[in-house]
N, C-alpha and C positions, 0 to 999 in steps of 0.2 A: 396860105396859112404861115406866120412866120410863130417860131418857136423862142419864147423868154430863152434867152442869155443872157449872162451878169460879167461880169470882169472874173478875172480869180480873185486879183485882190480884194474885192469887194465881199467874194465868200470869203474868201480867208479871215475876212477880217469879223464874219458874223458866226463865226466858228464856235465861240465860245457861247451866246447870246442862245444858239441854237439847241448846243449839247443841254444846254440848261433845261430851256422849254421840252423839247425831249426828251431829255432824262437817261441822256447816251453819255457814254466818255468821248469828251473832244476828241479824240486819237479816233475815233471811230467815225464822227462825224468829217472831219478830217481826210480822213480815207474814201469815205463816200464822194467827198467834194473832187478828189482827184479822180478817182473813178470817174466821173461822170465831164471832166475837163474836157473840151477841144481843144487841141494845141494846133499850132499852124503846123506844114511841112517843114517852111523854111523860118525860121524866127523871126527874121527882116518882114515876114510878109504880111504881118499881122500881131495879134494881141490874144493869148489862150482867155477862152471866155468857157466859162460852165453852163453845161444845158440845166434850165432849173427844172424845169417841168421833171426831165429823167430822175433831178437828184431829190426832189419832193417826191416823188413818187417811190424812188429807191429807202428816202427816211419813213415814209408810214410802212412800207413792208416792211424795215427792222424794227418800226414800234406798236406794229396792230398785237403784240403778243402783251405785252404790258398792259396795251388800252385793254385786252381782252377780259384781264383780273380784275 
């Protein structure tokens, strides 16, 4: 089983696209993206990627209260 990971950059850059659909503030969505970042141990060793599965999963638990009204 391997698990979706995206670049950071590539969330970073869907930051805004997302808060929209959403219906979050960037700052928040933002913050979830970091949360959920792997970062290597040594910087040389690699490239910090987000696990999406965790961070899609972490955005409906902050938005099931919205969808709920």
């Amino acid at each position: 089983l391997r698990l979706a990971r995206q670049k950071l950059a590539a969330a970073l850059y869907q930051v805004t696209r997302v808060s929209g659909a959403r219906r979050m503030p960037a700052e928040q969505v933002r913050a979830l993206v970091d949360a959920h970042t792997e970062r290597p141990l040594l910087a040389f060793l690699g490239e910090a990627k987000v696990n999406v599965l965790q961070l899609n999963l972490a955005l409906d638990a902050r938005a099931a209260p919205i969808a709920a009204r």
